[in-house]
DRENVOTOR-512892 format. One record per residue (C-alpha): x, y, z; residue number from 1. Coordinates in Angstrom, 2 decimals. Layout:
<kolmis>
KOLMI       xx       yy       zz  num
KOLMI        X        Y        Z  NUM
...
</kolmis>
This chain:
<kolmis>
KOLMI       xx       yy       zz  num
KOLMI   106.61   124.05    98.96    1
KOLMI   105.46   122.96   102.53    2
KOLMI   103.65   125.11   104.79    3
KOLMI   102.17   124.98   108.00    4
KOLMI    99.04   126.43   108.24    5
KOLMI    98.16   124.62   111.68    6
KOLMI    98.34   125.86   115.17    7
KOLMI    99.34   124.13   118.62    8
KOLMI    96.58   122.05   119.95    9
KOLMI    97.68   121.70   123.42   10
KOLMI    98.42   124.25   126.02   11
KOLMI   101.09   121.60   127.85   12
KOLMI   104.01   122.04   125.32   13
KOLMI   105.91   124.56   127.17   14
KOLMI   107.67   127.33   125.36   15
KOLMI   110.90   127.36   127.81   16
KOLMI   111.33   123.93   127.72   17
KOLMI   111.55   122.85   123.86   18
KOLMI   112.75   119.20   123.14   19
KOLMI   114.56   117.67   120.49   20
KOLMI   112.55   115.00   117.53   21
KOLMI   114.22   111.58   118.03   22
KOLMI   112.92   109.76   114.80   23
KOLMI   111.99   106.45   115.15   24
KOLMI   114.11   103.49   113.78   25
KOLMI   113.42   102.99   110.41   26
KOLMI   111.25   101.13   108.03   27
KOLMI   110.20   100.32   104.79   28
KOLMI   111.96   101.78   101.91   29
KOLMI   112.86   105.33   101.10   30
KOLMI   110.41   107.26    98.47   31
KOLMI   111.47   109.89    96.55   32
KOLMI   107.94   111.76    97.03   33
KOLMI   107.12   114.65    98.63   34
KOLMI   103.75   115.69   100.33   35
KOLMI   102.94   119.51   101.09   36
KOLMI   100.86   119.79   104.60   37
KOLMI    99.75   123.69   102.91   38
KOLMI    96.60   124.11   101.11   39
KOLMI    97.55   126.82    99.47   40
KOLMI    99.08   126.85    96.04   41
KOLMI   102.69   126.51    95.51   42
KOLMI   104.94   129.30    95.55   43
KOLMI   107.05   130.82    91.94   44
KOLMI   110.65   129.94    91.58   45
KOLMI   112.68   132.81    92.49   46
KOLMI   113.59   135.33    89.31   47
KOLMI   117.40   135.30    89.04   48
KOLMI   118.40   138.62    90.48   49
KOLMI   116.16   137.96    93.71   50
KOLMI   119.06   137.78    96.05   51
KOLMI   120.20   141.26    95.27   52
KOLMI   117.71   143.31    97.13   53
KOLMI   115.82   141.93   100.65   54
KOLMI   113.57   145.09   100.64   55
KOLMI   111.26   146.94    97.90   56
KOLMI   111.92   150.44    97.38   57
KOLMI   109.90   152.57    98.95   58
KOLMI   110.14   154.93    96.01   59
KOLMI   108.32   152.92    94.07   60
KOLMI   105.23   152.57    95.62   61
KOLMI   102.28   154.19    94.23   62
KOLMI   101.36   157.80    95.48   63
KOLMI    98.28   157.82    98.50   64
KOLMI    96.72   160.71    96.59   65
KOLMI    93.09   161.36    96.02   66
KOLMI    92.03   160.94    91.87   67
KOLMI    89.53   159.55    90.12   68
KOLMI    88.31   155.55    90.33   69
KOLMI    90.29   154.54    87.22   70
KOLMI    93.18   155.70    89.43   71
KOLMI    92.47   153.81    92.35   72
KOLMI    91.82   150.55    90.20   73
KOLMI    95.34   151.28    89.20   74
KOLMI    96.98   151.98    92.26   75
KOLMI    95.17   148.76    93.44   76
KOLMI    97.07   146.54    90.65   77
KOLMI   100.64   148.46    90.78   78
KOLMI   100.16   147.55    94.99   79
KOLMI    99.30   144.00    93.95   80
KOLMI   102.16   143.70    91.75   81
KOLMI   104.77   145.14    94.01   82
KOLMI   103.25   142.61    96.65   83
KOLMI   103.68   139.56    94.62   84
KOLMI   107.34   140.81    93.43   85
KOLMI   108.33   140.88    96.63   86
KOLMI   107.18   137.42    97.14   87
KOLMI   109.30   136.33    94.25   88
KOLMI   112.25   137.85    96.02   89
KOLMI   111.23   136.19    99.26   90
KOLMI   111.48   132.78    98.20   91
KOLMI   114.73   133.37    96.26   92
KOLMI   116.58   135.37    99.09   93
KOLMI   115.34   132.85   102.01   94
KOLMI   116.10   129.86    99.72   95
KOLMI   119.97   130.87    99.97   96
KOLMI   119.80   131.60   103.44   97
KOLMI   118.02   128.77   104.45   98
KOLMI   120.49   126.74   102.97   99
KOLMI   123.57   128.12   104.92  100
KOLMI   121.73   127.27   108.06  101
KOLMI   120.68   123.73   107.77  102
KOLMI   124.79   123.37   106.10  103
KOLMI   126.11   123.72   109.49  104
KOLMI   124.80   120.42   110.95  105
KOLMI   124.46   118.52   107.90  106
KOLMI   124.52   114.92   107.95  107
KOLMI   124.48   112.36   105.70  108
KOLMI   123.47   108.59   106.61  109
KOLMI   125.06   106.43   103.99  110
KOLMI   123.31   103.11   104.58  111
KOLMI   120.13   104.42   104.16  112
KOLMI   120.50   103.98   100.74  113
KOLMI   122.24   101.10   100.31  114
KOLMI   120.28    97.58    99.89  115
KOLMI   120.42    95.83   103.53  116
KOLMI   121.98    98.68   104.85  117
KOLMI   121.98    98.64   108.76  118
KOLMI   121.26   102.20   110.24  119
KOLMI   123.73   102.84   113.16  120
KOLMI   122.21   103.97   116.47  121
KOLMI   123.16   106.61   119.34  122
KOLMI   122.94   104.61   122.55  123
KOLMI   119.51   106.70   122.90  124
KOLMI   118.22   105.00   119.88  125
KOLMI   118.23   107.73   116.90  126
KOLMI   119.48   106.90   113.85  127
KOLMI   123.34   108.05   113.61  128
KOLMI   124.94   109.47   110.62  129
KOLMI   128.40   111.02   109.40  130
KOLMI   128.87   114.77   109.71  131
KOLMI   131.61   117.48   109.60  132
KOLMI   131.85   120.58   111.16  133
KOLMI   132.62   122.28   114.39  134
KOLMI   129.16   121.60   116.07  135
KOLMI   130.18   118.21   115.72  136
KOLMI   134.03   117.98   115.72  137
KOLMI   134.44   120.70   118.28  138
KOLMI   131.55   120.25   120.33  139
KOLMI   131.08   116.79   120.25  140
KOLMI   127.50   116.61   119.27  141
KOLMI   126.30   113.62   117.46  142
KOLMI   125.05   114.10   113.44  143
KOLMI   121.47   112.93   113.83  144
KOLMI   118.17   113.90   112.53  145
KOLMI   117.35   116.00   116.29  146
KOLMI   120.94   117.69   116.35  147
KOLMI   120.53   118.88   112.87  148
KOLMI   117.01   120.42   113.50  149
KOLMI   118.13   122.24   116.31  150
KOLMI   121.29   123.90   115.14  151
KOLMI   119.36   124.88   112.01  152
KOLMI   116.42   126.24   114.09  153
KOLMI   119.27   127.94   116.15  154
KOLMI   120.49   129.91   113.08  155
KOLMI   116.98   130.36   111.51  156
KOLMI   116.04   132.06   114.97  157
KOLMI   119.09   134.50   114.42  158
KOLMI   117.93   135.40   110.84  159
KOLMI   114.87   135.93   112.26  160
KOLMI   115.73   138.12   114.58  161
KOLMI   117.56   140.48   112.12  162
KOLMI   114.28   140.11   109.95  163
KOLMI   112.63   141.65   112.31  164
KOLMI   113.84   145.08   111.64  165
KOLMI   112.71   145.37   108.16  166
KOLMI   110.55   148.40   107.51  167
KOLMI   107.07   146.76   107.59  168
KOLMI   105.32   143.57   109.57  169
KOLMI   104.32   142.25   105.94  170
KOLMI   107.65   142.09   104.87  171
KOLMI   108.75   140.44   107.88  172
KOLMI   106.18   138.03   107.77  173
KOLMI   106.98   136.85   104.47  174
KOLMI   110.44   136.22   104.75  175
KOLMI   109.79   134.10   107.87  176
KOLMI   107.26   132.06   106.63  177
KOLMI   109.57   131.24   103.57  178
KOLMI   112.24   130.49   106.35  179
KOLMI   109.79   128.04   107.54  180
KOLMI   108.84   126.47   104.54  181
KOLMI   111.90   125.68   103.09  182
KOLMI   112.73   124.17   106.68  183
KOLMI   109.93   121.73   106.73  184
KOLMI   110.86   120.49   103.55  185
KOLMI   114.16   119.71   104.08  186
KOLMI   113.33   118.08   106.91  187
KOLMI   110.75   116.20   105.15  188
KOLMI   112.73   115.13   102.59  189
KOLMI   115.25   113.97   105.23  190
KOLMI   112.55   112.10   106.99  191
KOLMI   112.36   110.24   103.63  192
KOLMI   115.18   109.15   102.28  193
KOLMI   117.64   108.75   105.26  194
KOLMI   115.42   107.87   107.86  195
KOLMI   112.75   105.46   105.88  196
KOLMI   109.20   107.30   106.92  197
KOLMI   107.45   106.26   104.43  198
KOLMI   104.22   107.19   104.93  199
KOLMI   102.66   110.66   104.81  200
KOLMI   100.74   110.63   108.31  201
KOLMI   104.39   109.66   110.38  202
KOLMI   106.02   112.73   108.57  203
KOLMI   102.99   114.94   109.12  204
KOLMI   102.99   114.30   112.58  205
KOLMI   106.68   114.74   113.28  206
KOLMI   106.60   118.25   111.19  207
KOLMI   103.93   119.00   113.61  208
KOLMI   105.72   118.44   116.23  209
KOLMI   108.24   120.64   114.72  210
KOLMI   106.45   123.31   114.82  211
KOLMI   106.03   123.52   118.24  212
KOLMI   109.68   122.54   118.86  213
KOLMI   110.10   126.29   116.56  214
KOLMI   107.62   127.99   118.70  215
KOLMI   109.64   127.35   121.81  216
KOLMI   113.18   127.99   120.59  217
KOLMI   111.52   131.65   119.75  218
KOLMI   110.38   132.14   122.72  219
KOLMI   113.30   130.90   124.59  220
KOLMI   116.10   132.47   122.76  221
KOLMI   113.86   135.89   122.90  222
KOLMI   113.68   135.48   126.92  223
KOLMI   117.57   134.75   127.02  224
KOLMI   118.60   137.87   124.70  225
KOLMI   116.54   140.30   126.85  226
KOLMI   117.23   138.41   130.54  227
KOLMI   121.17   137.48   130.17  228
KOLMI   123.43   135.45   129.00  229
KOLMI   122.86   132.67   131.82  230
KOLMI   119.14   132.30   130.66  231
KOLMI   120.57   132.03   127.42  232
KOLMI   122.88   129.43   127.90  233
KOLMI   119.99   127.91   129.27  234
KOLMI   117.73   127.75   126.62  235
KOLMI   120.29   126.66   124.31  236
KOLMI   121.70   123.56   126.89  237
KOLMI   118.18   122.65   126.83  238
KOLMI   117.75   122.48   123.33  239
KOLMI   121.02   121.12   121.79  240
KOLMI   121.97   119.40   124.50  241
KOLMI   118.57   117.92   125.39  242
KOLMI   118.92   119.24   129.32  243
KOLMI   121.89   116.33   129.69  244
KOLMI   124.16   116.54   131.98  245
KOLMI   126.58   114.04   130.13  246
KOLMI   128.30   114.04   126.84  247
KOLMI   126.78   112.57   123.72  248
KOLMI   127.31   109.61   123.25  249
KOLMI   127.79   107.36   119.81  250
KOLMI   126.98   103.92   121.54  251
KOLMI   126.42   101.85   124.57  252
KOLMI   129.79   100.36   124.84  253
KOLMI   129.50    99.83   128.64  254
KOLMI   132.17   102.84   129.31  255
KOLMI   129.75   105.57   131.28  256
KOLMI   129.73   109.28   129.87  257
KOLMI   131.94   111.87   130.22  258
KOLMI   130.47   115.12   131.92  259
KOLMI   129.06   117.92   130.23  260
KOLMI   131.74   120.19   128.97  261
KOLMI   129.32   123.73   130.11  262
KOLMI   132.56   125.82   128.15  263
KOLMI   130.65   124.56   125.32  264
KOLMI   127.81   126.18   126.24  265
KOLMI   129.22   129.25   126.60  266
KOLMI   130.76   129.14   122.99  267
KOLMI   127.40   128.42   121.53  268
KOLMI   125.85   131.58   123.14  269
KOLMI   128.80   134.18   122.71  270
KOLMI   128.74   132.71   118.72  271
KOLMI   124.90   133.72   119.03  272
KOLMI   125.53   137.27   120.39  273
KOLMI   128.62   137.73   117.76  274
KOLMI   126.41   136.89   114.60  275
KOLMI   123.47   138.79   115.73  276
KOLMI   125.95   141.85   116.10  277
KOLMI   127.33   141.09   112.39  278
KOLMI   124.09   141.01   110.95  279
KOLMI   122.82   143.99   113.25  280
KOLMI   125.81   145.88   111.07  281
KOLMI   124.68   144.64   107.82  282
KOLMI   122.58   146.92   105.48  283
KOLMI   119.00   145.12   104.54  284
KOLMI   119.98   144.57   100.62  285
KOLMI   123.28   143.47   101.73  286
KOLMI   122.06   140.74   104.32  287
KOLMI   121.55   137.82   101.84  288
KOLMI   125.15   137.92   100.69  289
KOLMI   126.85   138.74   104.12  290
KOLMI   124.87   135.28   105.03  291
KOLMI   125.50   132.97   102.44  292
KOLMI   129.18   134.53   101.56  293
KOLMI   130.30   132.12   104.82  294
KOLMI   130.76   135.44   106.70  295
KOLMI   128.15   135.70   109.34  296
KOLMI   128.23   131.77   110.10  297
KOLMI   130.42   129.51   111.87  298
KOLMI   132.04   128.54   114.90  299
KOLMI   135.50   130.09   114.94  300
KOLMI   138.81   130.63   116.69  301
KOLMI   137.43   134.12   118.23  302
KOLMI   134.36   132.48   120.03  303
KOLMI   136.55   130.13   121.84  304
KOLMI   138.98   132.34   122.62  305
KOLMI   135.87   134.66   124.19  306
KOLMI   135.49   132.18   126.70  307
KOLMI   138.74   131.19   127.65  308
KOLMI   139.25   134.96   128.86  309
KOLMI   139.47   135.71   132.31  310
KOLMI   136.51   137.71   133.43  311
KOLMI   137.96   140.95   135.63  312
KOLMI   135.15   140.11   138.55  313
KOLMI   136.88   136.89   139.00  314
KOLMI   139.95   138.33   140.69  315
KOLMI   138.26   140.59   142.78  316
KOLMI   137.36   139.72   146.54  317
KOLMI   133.41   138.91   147.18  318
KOLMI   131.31   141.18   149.78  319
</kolmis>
């Protein structure tokens, strides 16, 4: 289990203004090891049933009544107990949901594992892979390493945001850090085996920069959900899109870019401000399923068709 236990180092990484990782080309062979940047000890698997429930009940939590020292000692342990259940339950329930974010930008790179296998490249350089999907069929992003973290920090932020209203700061606290975890390695493993880094320091540092790159998209998305749906849009063209004012393109075949489709934009934030209203609806013990069921994720039919309607204040005269 990775976890990042370091803090931002330099006050000139901008929160607003969040770029994407472009990994470097790659070398050496792929190794099938992991390394943990946490110092702490590992975290339990998950006990079967931990996806059932997101929250402990609050029934069972020992009495605040005055008694004798024996019953303080014991108070003390049942606390500790209910604590490290709910731990348990953590890393089970944000397992599952980490997984159906980072699924809707997968990628796979098939040469990476093949013997002389030539990477392809983006005509920026990153390595290209195959991926389905709407965020890459639809919108016409590219399935790279950059692309993938951002449309899974995009989702993770809109978890997050509907783990914010769970009864205590602990609890919250908890189920984002095992967000985060289970982030970095995924990425870490996908720094290994498709995209050849090799050594621990190169991986360290890129999950470092990460973690800044997760910092801004927090505060940016949080800034464009109180301040509008342009500031939004913003946020989100400057983070998927890497600020471009062109198309994504595959490779340098001479041909310039298209320009940047900005309906695409507006998809991407009205899908935003649909899930967050789905999982705004959804109880707390009923969040986990509603997430990895396929029901709160996904591009679909009803977000385009959102902006493709006609906005009344377009028809009516200016002044």
């Amino acid at each position: 289990m990775l976890r990042f236990t370091f803090k931002p180092q330099f006050q000139r990484h901008c929160a607003l203004n969040s770029c994407s990782t472009s990994l470097p080309r790659r070398a050496g062979t792929a190794s099938s090891r992991y390394v943990s940047t946490s110092t702490s000890t590992s975290t339990p698997p998950p006990t079967k049933n931990s996806s059932r429930t997101i929250l402990r009940d609050p029934k069972n939590e020992p009495a605040n009544t005055p008694s004798s020292p024996i019953s303080h000692i014991a108070q003390s342990l049942q606390s500790r107990a209910s604590r490290t259940t709910e731990t348990y339950t953590a890393y089970g329930a944000t397992k599952k949901m980490f997984e159906a974010c980072q699924l809707q930008a997968d990628y796979k790179i098939p040469q990476a594992s093949q013997a002389g296998g030539i990477v392809p490249k983006t005509a920026n350089g990153e390595d290209l892979g195959v991926g389905e999907g709407a965020w890459y069929k639809e919108l016409g992003l590219l399935p790279t390493f950059s692309t993938w973290s951002q449309i899974t920090f995009l989702h993770m932020y809109l978890l997050t945001v509907r783990l914010r209203t769970l009864p205590s700061p602990e609890s919250f606290r908890t189920y984002s850090q095992h967000l985060l975890d289970n982030f970095s390695h995924n990425a870490e493993h996908r720094m290994t085996i498709y995209h050849g880094m090799t050594m621990r320091g190169i991986r360290n540092r890129y999950l470092k920069d990460l973690f800044i790159q997760w910092r801004g998209v927090l505060a940016a998305y949080d800034q464009g959900l109180v301040s509008g749906d342009a500031v939004l849009g913003a946020a989100v063209w400057r983070n998927i899109w890497k600020a471009s004012h062109v198309e994504p393109k595959a490779a340098d075949d001479g041909n310039a870019p298209g320009e940047m489709d900005w309906r695409k934009v507006a998809v991407v934030v009205g899908y935003m401000r649909r899930v967050l209203a789905e999982m705004g609806r959804a109880p707390d013990e009923g969040l986990v399923d509603l997430v990895i069921g396929k029901k709160a994720f996904g591009l679909n039919r009803q977000d385009w068709g959102l902006v493709g309607t006609v906005s009344r204040g377009m028809n009516e005269p200016f002044g």
